[in-house]
Backbone as CSV, one residue per row, in Angstrom:
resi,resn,N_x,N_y,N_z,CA_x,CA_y,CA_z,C_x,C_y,C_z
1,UNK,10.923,-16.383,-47.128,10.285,-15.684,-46.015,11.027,-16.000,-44.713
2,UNK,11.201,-15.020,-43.399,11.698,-15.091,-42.430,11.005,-14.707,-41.520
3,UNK,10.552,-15.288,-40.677,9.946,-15.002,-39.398,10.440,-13.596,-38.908
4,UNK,9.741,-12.708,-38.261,9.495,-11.547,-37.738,10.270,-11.748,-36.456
5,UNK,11.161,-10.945,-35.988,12.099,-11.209,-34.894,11.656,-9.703,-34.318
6,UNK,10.700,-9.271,-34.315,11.071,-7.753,-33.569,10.194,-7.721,-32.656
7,UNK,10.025,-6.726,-31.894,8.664,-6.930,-31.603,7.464,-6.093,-31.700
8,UNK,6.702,-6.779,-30.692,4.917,-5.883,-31.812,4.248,-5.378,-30.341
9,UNK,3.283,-5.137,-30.950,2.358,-4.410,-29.736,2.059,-5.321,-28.916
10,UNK,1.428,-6.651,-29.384,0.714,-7.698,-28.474,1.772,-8.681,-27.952
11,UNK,3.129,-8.501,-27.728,4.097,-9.194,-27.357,3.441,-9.012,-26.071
12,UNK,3.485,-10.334,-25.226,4.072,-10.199,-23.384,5.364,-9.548,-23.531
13,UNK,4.719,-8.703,-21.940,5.906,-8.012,-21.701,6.921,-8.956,-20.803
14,UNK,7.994,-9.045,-20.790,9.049,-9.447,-20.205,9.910,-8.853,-19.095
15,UNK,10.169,-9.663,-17.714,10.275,-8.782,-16.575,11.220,-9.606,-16.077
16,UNK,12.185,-9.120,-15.787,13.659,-9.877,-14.917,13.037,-9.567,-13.189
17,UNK,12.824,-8.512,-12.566,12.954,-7.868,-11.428,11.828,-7.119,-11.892
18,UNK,10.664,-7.711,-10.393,9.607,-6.496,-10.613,9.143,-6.233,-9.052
19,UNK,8.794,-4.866,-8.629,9.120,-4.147,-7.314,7.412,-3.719,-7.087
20,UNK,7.176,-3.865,-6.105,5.745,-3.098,-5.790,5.143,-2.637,-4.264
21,UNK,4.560,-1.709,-4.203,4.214,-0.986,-3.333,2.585,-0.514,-3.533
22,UNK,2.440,-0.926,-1.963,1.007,-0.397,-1.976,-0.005,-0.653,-0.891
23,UNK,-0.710,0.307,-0.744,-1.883,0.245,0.560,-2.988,-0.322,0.369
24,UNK,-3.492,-0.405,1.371,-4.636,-1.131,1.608,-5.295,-0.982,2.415
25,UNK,-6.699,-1.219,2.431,-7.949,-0.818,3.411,-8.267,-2.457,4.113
26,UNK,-7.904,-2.611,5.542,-8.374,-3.922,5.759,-9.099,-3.642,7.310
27,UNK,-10.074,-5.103,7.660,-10.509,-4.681,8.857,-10.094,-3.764,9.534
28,UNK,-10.901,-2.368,9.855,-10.717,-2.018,11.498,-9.344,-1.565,11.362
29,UNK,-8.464,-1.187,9.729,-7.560,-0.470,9.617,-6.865,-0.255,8.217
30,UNK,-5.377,-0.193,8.280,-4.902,-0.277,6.452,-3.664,-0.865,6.796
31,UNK,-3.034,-1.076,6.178,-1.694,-0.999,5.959,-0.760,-0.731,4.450
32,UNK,0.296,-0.659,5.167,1.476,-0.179,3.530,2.251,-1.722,3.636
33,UNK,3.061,-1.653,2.024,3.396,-3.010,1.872,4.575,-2.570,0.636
34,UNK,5.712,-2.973,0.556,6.305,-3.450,-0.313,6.799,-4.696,-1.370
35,UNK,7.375,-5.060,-1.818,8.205,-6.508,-1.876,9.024,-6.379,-3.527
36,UNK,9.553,-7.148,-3.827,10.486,-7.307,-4.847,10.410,-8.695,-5.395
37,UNK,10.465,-9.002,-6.640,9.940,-10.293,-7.220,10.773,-9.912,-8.481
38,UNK,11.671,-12.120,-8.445,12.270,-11.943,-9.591,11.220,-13.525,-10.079
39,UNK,11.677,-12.896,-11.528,10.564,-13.613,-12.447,11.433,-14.771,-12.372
40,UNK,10.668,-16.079,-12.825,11.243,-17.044,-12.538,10.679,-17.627,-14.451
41,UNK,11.048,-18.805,-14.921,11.193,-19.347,-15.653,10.711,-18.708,-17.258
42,UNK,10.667,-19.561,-18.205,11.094,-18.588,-19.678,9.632,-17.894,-20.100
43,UNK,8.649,-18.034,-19.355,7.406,-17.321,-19.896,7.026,-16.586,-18.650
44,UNK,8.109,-16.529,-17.861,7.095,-15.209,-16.518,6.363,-15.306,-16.156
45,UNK,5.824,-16.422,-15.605,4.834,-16.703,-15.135,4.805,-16.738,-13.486
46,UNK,6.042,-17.203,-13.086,6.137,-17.340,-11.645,7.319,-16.763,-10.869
47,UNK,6.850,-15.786,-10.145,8.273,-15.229,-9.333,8.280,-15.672,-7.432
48,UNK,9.167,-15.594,-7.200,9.935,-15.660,-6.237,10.354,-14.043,-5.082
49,UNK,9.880,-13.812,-4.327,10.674,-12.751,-3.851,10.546,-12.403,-2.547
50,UNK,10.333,-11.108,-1.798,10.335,-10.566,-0.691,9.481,-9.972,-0.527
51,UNK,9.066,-9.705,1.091,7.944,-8.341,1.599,8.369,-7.860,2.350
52,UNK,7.898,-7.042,3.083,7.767,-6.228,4.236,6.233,-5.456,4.088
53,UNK,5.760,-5.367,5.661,4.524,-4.879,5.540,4.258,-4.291,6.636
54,UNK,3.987,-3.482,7.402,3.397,-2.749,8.252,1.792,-2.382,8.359
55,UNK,1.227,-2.692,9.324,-0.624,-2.567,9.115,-0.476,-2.219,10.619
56,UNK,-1.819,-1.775,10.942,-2.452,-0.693,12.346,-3.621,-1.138,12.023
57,UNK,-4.233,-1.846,13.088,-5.750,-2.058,13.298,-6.240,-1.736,15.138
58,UNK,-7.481,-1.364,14.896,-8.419,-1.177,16.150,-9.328,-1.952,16.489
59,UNK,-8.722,-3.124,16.605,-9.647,-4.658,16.986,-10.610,-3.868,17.830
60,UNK,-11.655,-5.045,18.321,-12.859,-5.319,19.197,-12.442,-6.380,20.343
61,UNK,-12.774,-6.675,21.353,-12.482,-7.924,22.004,-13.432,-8.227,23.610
62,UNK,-13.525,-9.120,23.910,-14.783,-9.365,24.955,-13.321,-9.009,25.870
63,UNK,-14.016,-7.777,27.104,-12.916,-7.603,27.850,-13.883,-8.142,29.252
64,UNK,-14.039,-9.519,29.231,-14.826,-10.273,30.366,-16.085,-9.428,31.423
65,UNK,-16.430,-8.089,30.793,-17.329,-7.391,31.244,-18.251,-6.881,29.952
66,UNK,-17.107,-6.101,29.207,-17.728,-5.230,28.307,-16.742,-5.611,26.990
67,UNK,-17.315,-5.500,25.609,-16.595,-5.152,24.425,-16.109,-3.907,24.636
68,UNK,-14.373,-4.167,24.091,-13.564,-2.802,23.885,-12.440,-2.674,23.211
69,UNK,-12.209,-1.922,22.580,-11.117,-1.529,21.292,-9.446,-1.232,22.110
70,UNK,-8.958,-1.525,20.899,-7.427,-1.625,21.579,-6.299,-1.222,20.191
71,UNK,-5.348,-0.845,20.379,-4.552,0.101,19.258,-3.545,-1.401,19.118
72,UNK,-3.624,-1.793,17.817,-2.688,-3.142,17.341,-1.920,-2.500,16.096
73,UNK,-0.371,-2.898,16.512,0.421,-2.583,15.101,1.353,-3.794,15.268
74,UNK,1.867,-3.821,13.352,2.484,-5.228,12.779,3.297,-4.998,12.282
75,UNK,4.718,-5.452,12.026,5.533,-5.578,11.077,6.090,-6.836,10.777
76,UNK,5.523,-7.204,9.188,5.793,-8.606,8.812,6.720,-8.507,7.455
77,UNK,7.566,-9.291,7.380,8.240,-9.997,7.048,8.699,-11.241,6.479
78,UNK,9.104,-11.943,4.930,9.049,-13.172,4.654,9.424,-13.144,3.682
79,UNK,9.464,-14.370,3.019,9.720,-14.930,1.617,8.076,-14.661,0.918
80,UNK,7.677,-14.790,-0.876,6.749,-14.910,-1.162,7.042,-15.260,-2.619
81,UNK,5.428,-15.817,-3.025,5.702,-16.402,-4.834,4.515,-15.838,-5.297
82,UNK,4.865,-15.720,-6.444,3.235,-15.557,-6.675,3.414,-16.098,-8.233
83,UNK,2.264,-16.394,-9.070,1.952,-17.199,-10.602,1.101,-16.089,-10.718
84,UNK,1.041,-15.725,-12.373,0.521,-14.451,-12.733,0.406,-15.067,-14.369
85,UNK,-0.694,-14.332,-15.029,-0.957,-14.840,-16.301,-1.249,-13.079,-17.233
86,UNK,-1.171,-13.234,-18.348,-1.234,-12.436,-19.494,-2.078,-12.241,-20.372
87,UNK,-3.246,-11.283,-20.278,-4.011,-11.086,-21.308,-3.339,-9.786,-22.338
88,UNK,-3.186,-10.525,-23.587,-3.374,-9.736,-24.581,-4.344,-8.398,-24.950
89,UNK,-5.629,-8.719,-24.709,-6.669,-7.772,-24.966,-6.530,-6.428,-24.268
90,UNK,-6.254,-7.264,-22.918,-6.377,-5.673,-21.685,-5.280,-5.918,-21.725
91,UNK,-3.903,-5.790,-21.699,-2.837,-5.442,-21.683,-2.777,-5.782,-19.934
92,UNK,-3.060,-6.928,-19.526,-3.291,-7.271,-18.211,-2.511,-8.272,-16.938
93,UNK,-2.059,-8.101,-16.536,-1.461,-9.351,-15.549,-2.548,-9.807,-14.435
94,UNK,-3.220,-10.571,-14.656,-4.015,-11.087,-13.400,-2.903,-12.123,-12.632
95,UNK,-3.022,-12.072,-11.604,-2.418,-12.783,-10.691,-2.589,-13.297,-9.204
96,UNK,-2.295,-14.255,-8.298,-1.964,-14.513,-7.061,-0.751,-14.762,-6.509
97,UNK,-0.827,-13.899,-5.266,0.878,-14.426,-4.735,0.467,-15.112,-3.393
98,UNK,1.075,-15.786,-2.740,1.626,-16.004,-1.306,2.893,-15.709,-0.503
99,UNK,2.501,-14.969,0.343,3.898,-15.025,1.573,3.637,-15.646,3.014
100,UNK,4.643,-15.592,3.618,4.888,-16.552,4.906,6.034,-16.263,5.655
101,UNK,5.850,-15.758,6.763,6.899,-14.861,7.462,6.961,-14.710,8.741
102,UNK,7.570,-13.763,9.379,7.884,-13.292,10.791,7.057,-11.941,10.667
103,UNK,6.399,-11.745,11.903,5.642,-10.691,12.702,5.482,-10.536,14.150
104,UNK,5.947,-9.052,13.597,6.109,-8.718,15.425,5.246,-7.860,15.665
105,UNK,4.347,-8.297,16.935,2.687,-7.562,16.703,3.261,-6.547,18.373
106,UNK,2.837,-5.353,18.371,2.431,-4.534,19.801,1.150,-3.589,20.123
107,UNK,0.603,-3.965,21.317,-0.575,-4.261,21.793,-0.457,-3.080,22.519
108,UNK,-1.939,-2.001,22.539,-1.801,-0.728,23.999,-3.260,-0.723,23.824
109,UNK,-3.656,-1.550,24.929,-4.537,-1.609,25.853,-5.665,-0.443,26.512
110,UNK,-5.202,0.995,26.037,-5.743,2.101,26.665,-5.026,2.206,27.911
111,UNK,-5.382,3.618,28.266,-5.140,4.419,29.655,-5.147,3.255,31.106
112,UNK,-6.210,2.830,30.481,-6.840,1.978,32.424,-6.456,0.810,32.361
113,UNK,-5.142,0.394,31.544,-4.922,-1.054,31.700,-4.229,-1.506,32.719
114,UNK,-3.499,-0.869,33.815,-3.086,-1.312,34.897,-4.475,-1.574,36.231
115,UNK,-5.303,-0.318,35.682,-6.244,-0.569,37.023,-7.087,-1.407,36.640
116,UNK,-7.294,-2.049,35.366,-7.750,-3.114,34.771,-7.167,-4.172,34.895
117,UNK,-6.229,-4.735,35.116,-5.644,-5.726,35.804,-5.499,-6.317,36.983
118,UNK,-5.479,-4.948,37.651,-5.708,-5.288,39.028,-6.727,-5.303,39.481
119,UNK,-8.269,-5.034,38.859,-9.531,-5.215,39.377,-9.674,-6.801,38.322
120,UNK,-9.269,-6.798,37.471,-9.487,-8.213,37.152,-8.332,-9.686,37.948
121,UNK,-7.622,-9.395,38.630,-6.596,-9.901,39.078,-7.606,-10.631,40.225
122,UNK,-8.800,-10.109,40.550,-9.568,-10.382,42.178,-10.327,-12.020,41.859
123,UNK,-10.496,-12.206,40.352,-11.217,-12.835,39.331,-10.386,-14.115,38.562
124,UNK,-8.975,-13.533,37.644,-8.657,-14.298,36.869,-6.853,-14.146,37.309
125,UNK,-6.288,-15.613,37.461,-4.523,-15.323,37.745,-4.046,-14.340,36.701
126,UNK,-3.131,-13.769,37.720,-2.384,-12.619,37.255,-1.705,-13.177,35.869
127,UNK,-0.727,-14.793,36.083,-0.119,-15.081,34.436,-1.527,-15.298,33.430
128,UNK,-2.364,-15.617,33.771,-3.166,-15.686,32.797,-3.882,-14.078,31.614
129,UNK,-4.087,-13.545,32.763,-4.346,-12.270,32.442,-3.065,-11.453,31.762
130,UNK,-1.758,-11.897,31.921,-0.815,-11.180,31.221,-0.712,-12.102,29.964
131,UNK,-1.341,-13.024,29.777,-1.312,-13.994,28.445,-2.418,-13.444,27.519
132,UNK,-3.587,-12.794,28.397,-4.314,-12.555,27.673,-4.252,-11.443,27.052
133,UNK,-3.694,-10.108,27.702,-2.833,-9.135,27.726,-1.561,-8.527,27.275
134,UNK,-1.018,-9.011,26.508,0.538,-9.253,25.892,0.342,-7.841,25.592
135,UNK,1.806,-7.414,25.783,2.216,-5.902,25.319,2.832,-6.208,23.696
136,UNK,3.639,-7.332,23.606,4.299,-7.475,22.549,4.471,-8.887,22.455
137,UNK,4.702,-9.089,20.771,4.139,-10.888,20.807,5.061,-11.449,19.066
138,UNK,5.772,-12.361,18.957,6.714,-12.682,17.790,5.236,-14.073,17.318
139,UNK,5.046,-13.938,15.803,3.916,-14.901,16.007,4.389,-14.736,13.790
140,UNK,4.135,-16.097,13.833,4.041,-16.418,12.251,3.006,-15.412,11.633
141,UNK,2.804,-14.842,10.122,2.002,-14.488,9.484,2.338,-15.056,8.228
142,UNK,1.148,-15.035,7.223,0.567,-15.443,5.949,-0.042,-14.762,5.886
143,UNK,0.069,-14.210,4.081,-0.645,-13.117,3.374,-1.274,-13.997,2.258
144,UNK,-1.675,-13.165,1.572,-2.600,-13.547,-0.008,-2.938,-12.350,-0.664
145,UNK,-2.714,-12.702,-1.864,-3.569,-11.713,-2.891,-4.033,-11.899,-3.889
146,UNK,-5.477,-11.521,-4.706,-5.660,-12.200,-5.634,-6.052,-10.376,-6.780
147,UNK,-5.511,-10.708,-7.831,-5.629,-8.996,-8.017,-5.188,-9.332,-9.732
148,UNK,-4.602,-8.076,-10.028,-4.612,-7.804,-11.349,-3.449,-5.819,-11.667
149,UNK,-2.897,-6.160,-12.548,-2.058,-4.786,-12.948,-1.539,-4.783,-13.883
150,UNK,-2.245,-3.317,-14.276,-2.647,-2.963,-15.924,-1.631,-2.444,-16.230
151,UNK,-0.664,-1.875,-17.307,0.313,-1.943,-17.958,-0.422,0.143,-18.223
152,UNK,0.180,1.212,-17.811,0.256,2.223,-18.053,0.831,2.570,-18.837
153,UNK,2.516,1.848,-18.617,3.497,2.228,-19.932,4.539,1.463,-19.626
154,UNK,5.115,1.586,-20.389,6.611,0.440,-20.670,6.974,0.759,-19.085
155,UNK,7.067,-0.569,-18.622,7.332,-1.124,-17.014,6.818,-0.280,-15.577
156,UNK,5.998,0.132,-16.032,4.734,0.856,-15.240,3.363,0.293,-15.160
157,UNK,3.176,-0.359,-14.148,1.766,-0.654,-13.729,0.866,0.058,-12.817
158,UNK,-0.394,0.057,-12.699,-1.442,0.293,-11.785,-1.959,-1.606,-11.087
159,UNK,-1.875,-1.257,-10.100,-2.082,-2.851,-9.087,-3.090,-2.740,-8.348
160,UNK,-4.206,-3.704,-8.577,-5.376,-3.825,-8.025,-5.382,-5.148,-7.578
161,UNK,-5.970,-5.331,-5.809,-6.151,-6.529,-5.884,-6.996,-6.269,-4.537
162,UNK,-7.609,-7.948,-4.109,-8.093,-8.655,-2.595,-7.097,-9.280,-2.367
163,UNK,-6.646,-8.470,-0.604,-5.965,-9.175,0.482,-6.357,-9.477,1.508
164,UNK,-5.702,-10.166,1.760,-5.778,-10.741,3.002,-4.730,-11.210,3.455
165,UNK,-4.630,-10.922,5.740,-3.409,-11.318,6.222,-3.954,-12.545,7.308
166,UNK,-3.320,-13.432,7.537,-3.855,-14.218,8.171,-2.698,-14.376,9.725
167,UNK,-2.441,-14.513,10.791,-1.758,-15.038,12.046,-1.990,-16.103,12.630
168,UNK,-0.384,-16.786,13.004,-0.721,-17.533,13.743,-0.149,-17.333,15.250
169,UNK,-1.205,-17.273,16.392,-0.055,-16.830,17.587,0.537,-17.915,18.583
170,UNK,1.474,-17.573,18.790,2.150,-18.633,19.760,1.497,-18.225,21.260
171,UNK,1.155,-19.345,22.039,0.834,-19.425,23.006,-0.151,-18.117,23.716
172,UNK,-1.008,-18.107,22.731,-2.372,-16.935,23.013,-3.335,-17.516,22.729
173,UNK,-4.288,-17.188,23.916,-5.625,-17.917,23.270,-5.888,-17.108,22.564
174,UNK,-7.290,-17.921,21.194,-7.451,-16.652,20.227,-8.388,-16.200,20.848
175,UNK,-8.782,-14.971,21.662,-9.748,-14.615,22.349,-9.722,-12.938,21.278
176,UNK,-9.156,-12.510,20.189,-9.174,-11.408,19.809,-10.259,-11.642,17.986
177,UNK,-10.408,-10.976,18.241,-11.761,-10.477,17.428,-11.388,-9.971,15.817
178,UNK,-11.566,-10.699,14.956,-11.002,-10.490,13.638,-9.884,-9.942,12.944
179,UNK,-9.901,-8.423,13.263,-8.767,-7.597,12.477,-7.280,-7.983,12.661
180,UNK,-7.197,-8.298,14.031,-5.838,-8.396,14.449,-5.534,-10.067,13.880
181,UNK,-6.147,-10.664,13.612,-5.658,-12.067,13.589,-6.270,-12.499,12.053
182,UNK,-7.416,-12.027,11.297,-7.581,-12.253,10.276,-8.097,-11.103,9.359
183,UNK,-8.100,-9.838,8.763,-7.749,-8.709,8.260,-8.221,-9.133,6.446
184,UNK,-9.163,-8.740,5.699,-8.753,-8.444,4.669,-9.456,-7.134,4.179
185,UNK,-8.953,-7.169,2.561,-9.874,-6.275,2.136,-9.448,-6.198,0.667
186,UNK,-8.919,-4.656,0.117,-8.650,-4.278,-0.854,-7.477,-3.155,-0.976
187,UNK,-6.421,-3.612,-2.186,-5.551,-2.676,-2.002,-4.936,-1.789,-3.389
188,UNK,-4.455,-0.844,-3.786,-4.191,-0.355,-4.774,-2.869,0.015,-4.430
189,UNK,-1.999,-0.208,-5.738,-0.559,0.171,-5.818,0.157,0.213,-6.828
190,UNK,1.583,0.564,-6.965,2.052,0.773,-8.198,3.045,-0.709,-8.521
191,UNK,3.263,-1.282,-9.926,4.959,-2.089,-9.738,5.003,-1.706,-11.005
192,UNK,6.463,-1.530,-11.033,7.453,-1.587,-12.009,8.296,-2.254,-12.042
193,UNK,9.381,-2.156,-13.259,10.398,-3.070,-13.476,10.749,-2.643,-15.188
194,UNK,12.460,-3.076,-14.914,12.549,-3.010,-16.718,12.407,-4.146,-17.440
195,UNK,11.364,-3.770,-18.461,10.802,-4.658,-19.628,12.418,-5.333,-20.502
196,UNK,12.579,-6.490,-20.287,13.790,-6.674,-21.779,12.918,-6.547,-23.084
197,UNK,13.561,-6.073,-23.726,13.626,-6.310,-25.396,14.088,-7.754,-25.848
């Protein structure tokens, strides 16, 4: 007798390079996301790779009179890993990744933000108020995901998961109101990659 060298239905699938894309619904907005992940050691369990991400949120924030909304966009950037496991039954990858990166956040205030400055200027120093105020801002980000993607067909997935983006800002007080600085939710997307034999 000789052991069976071929393979079968309930084999793990096997992934050199696996690519994914996908949106998401998070606080007070969404964003799109890519990245690329090479599998790392002899059972695929842990990869290594890249992101890029772009998100748009419509924070809240105490504007020292009244609560008021403000147009926030991101583009982040980084290294990421993630460990991922294999069910047989569902033909399943459950998994978590982490990334950790560069983000460059820009801030528009609405129409009345100059005459808003200068009626708050009577009140609070002008550098302070432009600290609080930033048009544009370079500030660390960290992501997460905890999710799962089902196997459609040979190196075709459907990607389900909970995200979340987290910031850290340099020299801002955190005076801003969830979305912009801590964001999650839920996202759906596709990855592929070629399966070896």
């Amino acid at each position: 007798w000789q052991p069976w060298r071929g393979r079968t239905f309930n084999e793990v699938p096997q992934h050199r390079m696996l690519y994914a894309a996908s949106w998401s619904t998070i606080l007070d907005g969404w964003s799109i996301d890519a990245s690329a992940m090479r599998m790392m050691n002899r059972n695929n369990r842990i990869g290594v790779g890249a992101f890029v991400r772009y998100f748009s949120t419509n924070p809240s924030r105490d504007d020292y009179v009244r609560i008021s909304t403000y147009d926030h966009r991101a583009v982040a950037f980084g290294p990421q890993t993630e460990i991922r496991g294999y069910s047989r039954r569902l033909k399943t990858f459950f998994y978590v990744d982490f990334g950790l990166g560069g983000c460059y956040h820009h801030f528009k205030w609405g129409d009345g933000y100059d005459a808003k400055l200068e009626w708050l200027e009577t009140y609070v120093k002008r550098e302070e108020l432009e600290n609080q105020y930033p048009t544009s801002r370079w500030a660390y980000q960290f992501n997460y995901r905890l999710g799962a993607y089902v196997r459609l067909t040979r190196g075709l997935y459907a990607d389900v998961a909970f995200t979340g983006i987290g910031h850290i800002f340099t020299r801002i007080p955190q005076k801003y109101i969830s979305s912009d600085q801590f964001p999650f939710g839920f996202s759906v997307g596709l990855r592929f990659g070629r399966e070896r034999r």
